[in-house]
Backbone as CSV, one residue per row, in Angstrom:
resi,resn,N_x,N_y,N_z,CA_x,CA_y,CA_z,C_x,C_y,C_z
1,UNK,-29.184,11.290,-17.012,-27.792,11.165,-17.430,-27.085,10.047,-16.669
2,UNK,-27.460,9.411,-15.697,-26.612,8.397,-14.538,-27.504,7.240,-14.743
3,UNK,-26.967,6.444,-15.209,-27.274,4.946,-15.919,-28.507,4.580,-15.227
4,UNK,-29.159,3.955,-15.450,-29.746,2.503,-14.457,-28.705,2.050,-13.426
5,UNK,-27.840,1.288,-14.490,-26.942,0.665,-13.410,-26.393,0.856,-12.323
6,UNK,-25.701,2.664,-12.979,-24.940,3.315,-11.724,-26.071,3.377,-10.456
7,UNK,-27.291,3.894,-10.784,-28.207,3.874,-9.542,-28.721,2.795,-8.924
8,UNK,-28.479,1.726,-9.365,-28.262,0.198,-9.085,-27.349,0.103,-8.313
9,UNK,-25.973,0.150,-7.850,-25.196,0.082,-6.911,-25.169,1.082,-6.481
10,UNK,-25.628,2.261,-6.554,-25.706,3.595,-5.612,-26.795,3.443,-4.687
11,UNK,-28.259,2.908,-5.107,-29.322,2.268,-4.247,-28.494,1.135,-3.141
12,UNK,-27.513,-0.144,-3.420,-26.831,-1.195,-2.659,-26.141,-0.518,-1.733
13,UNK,-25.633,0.348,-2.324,-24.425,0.712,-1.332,-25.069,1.621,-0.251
14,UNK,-26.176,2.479,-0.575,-26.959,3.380,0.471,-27.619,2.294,1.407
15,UNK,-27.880,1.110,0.689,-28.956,0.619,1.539,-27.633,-0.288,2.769
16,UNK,-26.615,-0.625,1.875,-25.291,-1.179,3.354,-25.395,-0.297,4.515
17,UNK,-24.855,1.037,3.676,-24.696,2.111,5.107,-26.152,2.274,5.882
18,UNK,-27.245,1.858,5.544,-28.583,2.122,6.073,-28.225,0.880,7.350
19,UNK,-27.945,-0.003,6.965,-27.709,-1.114,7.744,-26.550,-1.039,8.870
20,UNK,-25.473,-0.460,8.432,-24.645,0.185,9.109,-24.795,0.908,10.253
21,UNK,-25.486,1.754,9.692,-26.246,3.035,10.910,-26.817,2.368,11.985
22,UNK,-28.068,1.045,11.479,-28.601,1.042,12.223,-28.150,-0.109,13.502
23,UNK,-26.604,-0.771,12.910,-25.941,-1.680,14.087,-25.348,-0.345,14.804
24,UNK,-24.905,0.391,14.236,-23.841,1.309,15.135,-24.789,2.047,16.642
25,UNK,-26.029,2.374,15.748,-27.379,2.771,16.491,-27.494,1.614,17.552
26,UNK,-27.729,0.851,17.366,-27.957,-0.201,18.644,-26.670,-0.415,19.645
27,UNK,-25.420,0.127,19.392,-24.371,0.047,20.170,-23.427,-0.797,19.822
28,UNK,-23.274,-1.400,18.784,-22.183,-2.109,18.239,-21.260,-1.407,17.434
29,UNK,-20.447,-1.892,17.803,-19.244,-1.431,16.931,-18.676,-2.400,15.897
30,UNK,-18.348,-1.373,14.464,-17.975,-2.182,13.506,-16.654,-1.469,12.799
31,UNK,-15.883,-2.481,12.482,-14.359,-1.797,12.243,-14.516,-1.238,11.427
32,UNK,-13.149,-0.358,11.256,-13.327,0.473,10.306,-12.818,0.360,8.881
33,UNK,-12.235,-0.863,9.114,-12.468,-1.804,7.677,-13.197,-2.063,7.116
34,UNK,-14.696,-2.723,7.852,-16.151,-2.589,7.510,-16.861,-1.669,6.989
35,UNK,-16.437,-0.378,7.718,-17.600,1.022,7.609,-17.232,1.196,6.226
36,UNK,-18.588,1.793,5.898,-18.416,2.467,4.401,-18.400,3.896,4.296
37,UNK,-18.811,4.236,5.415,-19.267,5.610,5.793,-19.021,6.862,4.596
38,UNK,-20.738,5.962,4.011,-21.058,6.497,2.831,-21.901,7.978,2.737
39,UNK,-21.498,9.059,2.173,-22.611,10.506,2.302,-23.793,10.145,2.034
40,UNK,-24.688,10.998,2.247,-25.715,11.066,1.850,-26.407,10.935,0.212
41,UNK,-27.514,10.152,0.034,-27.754,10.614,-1.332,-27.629,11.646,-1.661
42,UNK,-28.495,12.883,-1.256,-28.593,14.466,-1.230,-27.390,14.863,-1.442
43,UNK,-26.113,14.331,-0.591,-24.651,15.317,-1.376,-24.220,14.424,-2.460
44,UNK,-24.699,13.045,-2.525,-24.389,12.535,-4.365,-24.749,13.574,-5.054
45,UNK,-25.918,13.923,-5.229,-26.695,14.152,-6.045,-25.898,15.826,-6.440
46,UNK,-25.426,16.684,-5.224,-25.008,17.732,-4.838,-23.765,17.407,-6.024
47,UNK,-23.173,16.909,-5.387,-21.335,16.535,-5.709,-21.681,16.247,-7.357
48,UNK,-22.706,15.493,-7.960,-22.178,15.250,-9.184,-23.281,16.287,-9.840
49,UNK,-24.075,17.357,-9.521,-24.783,18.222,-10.366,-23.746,19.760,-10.556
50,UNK,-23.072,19.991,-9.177,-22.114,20.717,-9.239,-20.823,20.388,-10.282
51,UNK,-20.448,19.392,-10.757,-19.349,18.822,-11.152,-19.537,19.033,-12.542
52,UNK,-21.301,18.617,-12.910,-21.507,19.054,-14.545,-21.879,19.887,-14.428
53,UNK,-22.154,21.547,-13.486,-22.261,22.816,-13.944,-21.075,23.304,-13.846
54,UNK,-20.225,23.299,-13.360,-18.471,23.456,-13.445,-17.444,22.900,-14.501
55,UNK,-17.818,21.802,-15.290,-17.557,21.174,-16.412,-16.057,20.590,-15.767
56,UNK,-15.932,20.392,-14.800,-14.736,19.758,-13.649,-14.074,19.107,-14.463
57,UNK,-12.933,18.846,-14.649,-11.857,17.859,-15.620,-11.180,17.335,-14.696
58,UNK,-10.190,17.943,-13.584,-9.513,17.011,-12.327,-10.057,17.068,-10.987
59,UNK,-10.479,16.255,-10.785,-11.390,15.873,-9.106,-10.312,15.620,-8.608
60,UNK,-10.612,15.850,-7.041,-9.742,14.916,-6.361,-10.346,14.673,-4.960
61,UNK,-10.537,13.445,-4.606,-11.091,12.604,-3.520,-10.286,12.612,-2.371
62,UNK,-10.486,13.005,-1.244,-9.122,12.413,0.077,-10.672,11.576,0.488
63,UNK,-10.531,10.193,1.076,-11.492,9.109,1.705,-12.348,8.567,0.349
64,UNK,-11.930,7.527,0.341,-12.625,6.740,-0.973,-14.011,5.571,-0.875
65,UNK,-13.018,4.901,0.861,-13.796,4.565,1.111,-14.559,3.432,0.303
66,UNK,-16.280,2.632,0.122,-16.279,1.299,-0.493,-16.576,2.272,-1.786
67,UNK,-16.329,3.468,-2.571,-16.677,4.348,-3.153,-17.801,4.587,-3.794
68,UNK,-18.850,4.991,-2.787,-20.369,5.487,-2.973,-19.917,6.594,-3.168
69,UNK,-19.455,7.982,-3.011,-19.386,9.267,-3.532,-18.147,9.525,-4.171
70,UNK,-17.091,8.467,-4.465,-16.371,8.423,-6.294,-17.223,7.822,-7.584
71,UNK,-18.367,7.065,-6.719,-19.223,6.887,-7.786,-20.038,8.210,-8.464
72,UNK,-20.394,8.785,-7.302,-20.922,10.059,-7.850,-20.210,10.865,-8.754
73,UNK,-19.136,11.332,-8.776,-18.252,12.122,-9.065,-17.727,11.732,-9.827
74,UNK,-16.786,10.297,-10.300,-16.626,9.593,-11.702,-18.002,9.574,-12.880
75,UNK,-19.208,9.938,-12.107,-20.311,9.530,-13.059,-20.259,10.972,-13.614
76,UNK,-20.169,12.040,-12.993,-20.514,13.517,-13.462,-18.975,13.846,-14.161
77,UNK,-18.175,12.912,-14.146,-16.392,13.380,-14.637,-16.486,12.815,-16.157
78,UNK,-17.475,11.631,-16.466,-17.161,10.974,-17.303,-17.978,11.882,-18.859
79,UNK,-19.203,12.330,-18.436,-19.624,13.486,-19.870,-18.576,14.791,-19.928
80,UNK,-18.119,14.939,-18.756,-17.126,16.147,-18.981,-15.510,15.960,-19.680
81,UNK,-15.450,14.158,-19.840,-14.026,13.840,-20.511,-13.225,14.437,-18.945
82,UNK,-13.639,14.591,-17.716,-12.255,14.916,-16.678,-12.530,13.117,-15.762
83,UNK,-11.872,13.391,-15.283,-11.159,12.563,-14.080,-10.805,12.919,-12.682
84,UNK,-11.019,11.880,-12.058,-11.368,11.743,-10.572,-10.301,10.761,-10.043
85,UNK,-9.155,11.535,-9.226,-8.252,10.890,-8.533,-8.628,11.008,-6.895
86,UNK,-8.616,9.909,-6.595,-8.801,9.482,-5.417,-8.247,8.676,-4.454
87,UNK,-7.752,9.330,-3.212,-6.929,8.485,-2.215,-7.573,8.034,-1.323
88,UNK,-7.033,6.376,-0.655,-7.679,5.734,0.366,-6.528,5.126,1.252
89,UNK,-6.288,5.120,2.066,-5.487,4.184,2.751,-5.795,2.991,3.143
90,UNK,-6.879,2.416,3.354,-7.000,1.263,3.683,-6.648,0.143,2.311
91,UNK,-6.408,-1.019,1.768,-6.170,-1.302,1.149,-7.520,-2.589,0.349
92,UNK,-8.023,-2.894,1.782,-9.209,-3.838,1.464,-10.566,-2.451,1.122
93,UNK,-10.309,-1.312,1.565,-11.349,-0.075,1.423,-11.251,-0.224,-0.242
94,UNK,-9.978,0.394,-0.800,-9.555,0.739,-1.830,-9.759,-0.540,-2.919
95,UNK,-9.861,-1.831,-2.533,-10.192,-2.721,-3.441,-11.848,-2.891,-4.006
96,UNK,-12.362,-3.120,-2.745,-13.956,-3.145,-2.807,-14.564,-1.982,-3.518
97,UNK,-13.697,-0.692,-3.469,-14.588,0.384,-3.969,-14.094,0.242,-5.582
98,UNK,-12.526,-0.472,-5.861,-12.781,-0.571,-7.701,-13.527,-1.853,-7.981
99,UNK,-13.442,-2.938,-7.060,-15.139,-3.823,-7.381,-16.487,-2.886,-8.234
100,UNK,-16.616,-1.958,-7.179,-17.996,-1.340,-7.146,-17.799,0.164,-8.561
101,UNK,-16.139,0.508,-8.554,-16.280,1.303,-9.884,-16.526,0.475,-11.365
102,UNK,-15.935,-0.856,-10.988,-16.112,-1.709,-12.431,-17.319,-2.111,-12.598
103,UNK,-18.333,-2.077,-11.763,-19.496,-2.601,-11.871,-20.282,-1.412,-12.455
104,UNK,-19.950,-0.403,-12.385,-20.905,1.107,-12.543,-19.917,1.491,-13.839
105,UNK,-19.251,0.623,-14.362,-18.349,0.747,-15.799,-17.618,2.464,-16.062
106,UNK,-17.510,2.856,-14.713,-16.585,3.690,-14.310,-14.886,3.783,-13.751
107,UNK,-14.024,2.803,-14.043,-12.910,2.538,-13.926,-11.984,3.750,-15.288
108,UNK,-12.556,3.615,-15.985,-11.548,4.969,-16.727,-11.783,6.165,-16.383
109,UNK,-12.966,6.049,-15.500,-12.946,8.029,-14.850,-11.907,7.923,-13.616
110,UNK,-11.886,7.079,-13.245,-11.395,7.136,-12.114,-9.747,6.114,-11.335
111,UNK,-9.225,7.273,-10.747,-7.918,6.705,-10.476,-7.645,6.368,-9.198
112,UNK,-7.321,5.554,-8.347,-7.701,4.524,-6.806,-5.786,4.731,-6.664
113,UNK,-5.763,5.669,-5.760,-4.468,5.843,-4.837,-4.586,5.289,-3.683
114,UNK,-4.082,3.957,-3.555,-3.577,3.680,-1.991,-2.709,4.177,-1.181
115,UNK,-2.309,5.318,-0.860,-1.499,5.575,-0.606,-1.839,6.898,0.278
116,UNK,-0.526,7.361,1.236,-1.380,8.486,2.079,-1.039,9.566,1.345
117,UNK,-2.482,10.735,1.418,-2.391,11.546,0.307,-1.702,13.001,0.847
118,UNK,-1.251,12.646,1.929,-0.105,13.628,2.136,1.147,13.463,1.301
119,UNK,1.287,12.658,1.507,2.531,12.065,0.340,2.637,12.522,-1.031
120,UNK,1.433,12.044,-1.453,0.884,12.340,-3.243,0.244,12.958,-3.914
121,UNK,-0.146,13.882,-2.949,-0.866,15.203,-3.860,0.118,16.136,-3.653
122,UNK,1.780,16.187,-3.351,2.550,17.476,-3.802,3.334,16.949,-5.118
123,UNK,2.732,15.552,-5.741,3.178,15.506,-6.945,2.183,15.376,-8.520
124,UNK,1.173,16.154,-7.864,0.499,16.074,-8.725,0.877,17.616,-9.725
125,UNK,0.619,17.392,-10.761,1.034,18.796,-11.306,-0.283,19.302,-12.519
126,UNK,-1.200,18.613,-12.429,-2.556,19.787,-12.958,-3.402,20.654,-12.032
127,UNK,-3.713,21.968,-12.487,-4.562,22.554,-11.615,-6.077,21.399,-11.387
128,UNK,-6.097,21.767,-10.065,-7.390,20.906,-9.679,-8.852,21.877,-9.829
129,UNK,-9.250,20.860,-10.047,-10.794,22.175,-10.405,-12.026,21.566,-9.186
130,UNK,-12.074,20.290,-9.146,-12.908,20.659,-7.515,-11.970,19.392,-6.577
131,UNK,-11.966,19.613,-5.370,-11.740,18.588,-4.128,-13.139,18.433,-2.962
132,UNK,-13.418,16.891,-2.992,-14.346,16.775,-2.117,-13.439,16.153,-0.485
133,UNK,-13.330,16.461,0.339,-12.733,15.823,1.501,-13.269,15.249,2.063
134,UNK,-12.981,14.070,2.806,-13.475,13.435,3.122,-12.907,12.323,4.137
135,UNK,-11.937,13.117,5.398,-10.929,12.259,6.081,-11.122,12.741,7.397
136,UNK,-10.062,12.297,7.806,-10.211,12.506,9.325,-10.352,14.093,9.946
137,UNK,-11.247,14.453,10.640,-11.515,16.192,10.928,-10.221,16.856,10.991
138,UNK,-8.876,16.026,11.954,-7.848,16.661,12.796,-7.020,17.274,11.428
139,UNK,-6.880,16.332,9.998,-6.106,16.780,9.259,-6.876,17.599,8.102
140,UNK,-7.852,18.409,8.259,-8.684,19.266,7.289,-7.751,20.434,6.821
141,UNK,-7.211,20.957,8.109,-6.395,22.174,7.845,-5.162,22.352,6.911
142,UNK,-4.734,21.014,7.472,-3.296,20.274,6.556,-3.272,20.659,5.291
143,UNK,-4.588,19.762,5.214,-4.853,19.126,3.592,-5.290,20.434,2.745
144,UNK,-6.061,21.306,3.342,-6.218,22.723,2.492,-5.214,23.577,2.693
145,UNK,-4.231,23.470,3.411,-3.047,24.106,3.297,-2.048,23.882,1.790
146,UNK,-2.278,22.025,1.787,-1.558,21.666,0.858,-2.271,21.924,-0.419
147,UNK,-3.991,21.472,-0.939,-4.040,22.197,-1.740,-4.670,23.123,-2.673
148,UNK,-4.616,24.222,-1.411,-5.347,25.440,-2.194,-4.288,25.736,-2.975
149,UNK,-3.070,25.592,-3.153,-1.876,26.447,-3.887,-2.046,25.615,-5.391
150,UNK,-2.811,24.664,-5.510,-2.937,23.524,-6.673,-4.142,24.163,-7.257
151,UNK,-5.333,23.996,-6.184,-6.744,24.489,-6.929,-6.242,25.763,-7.513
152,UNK,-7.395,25.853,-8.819,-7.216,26.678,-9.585,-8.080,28.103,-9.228
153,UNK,-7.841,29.178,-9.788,-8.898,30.368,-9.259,-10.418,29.690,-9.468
154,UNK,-11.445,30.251,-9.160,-13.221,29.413,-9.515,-13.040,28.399,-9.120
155,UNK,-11.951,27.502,-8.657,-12.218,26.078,-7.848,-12.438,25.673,-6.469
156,UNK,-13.233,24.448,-6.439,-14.288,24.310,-5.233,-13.657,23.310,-4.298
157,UNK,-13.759,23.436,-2.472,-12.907,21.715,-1.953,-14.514,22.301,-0.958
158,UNK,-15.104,20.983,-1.236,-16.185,20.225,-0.310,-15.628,19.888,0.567
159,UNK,-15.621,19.870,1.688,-15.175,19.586,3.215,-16.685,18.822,4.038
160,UNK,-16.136,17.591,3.698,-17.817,16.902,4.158,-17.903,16.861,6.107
161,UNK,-18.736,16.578,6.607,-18.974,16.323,7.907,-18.640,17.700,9.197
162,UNK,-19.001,18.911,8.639,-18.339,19.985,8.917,-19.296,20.304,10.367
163,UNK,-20.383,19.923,10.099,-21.574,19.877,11.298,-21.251,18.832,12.439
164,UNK,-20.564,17.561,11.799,-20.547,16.681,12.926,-19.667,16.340,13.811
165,UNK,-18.891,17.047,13.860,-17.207,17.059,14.059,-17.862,16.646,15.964
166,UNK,-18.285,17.478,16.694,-18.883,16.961,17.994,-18.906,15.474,18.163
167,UNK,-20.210,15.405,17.363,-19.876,13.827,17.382,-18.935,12.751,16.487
168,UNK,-18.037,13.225,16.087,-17.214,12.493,15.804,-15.837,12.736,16.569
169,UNK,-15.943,13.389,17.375,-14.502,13.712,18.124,-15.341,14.194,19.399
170,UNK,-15.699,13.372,19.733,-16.365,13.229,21.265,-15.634,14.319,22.395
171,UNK,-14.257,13.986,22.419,-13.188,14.414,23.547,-12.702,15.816,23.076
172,UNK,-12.970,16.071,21.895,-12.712,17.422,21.107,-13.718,17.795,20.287
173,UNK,-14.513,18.512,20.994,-16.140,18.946,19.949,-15.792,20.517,19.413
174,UNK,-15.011,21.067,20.050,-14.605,22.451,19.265,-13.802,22.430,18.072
175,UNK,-13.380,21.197,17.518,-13.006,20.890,16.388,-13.687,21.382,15.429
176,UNK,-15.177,21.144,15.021,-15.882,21.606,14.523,-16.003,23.232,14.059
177,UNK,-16.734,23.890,14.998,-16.223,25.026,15.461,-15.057,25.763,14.651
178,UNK,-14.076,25.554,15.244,-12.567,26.027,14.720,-12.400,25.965,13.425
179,UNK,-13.186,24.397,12.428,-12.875,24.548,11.409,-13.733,25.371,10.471
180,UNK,-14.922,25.752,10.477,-15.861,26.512,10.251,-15.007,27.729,10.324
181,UNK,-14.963,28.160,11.314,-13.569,29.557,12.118,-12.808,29.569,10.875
182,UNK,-12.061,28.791,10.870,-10.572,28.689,9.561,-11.196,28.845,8.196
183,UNK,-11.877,28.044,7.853,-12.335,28.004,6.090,-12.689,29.675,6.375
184,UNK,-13.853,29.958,6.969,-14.348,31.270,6.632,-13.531,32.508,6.871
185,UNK,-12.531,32.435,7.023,-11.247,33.789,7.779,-10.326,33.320,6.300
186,UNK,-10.512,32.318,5.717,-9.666,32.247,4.552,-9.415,33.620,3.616
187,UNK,-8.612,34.257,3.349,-8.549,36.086,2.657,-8.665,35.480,1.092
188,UNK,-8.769,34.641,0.708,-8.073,34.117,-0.586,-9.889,33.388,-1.464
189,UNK,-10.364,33.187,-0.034,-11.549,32.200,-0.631,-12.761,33.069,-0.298
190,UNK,-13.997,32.468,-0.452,-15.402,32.268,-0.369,-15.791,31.089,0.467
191,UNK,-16.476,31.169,1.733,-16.579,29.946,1.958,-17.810,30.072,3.096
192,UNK,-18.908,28.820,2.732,-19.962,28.962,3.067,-20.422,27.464,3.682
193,UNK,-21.036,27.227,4.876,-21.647,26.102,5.506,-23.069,25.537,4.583
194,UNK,-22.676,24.671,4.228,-24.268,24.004,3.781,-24.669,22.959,4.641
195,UNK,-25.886,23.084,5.341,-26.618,22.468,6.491,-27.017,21.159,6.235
196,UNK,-26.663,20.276,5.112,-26.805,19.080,4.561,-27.034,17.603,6.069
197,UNK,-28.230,17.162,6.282,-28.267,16.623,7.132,-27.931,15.360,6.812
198,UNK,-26.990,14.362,8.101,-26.841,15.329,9.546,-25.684,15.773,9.291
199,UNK,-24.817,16.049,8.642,-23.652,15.746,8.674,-23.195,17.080,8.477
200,UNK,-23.814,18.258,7.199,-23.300,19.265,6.942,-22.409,18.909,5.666
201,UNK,-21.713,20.595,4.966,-20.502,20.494,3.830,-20.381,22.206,4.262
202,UNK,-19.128,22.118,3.808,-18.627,23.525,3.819,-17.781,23.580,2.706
203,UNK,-18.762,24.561,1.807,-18.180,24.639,0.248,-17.150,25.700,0.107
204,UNK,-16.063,25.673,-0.200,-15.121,26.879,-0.153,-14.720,27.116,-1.382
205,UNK,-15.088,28.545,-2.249,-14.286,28.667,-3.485,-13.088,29.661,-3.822
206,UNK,-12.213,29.299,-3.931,-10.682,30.242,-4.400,-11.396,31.491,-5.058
207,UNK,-10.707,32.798,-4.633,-10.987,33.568,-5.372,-9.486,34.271,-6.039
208,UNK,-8.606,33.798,-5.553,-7.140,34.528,-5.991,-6.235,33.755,-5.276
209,UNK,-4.988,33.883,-6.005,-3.917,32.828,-5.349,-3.201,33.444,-4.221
């Protein structure tokens, strides 16, 4: 069902972040204008097989990023007739990744918010049927505060990097931890760790408003 093509820049873009890894691995640092800090194939593959057994109509993206996993997710939005809104703040992030949606002839699945999505997801007004996250650890709580009251009952928010929070918050490794703690004490949801290496997902589904 996912073109040639699309797996044509989904192969480019895995093989950047391969390259990525392996400067960061040697001790260099690269801005974060640069990073693509792209998921794994394995949660592509995850993110857009879930999306066509859910028959998903409104996605919604927080980290867009050069968009290797809006590619995923515009590709599984586009047989279902839904759509994939997605926020980025960076502005050179947010350009390069509709480069890379026009090339995978995915620009009508998908909608490129520059903007911070604290701001713009309390004006969205369709129920959301899945959210993949994908931002900074500190504001996870925020952002499912803001919107589980949107997701619909049976709807899913992917919370990517749920394993790595240690190493990504060096000076605060119980971050991790805590958020695992929170999703699963949720009274309202379902919510379960998937061990997706290295990084992890913690799939949470609404069960009542």
């Amino acid at each position: 069902m996912i073109s040639e093509n699309i797996l044509k820049i989904l192969s480019e873009l895995k093989d950047q972040r391969e390259v990525e890894i392996k400067i960061e691995e040697a001790g260099e640092h690269i801005p974060m204008i640069k990073r693509s800090l792209a998921i794994t194939p394995e949660e592509g593959q995850f993110l857009f097989n879930l999306v066509i057994a859910t028959q998903a109509k409104t996605i919604i993206e927080i980290g867009t990023s050069f968009g290797y996993s809006t590619i995923w997710l515009g590709a599984a939005a586009k047989p279902n007739g839904g759509k994939v809104i997605t926020y980025e703040l960076i502005e050179e992030k947010a350009r390069i990744a509709r480069l890379n949606l026009r090339k995978a002839e995915l620009e009508d699945y998908v909608e490129i918010i520059t903007s911070n999505a604290f701001l713009e997801i309390p004006k969205l007004e369709k129920r959301i049927d899945i959210v993949f996250l994908d931002a900074d650890k500190q504001d996870y709580i925020n952002f499912i505060e803001l919107l589980l009251p949107k997701l619909k009952i049976g709807g899913i928010i992917l919370s990517d990097n749920i394993l790595d929070c240690p190493h990504i918050h060096k000076e605060n490794p119980e971050v991790c931890e805590d958020l695992v703690d929170y999703f699963q004490r949720l009274t309202n949801c379902s919510s379960v760790t998937i061990p997706f290496l290295p990084n992890g997902l913690e799939m949470t589904i609404k069960l009542s408003d």
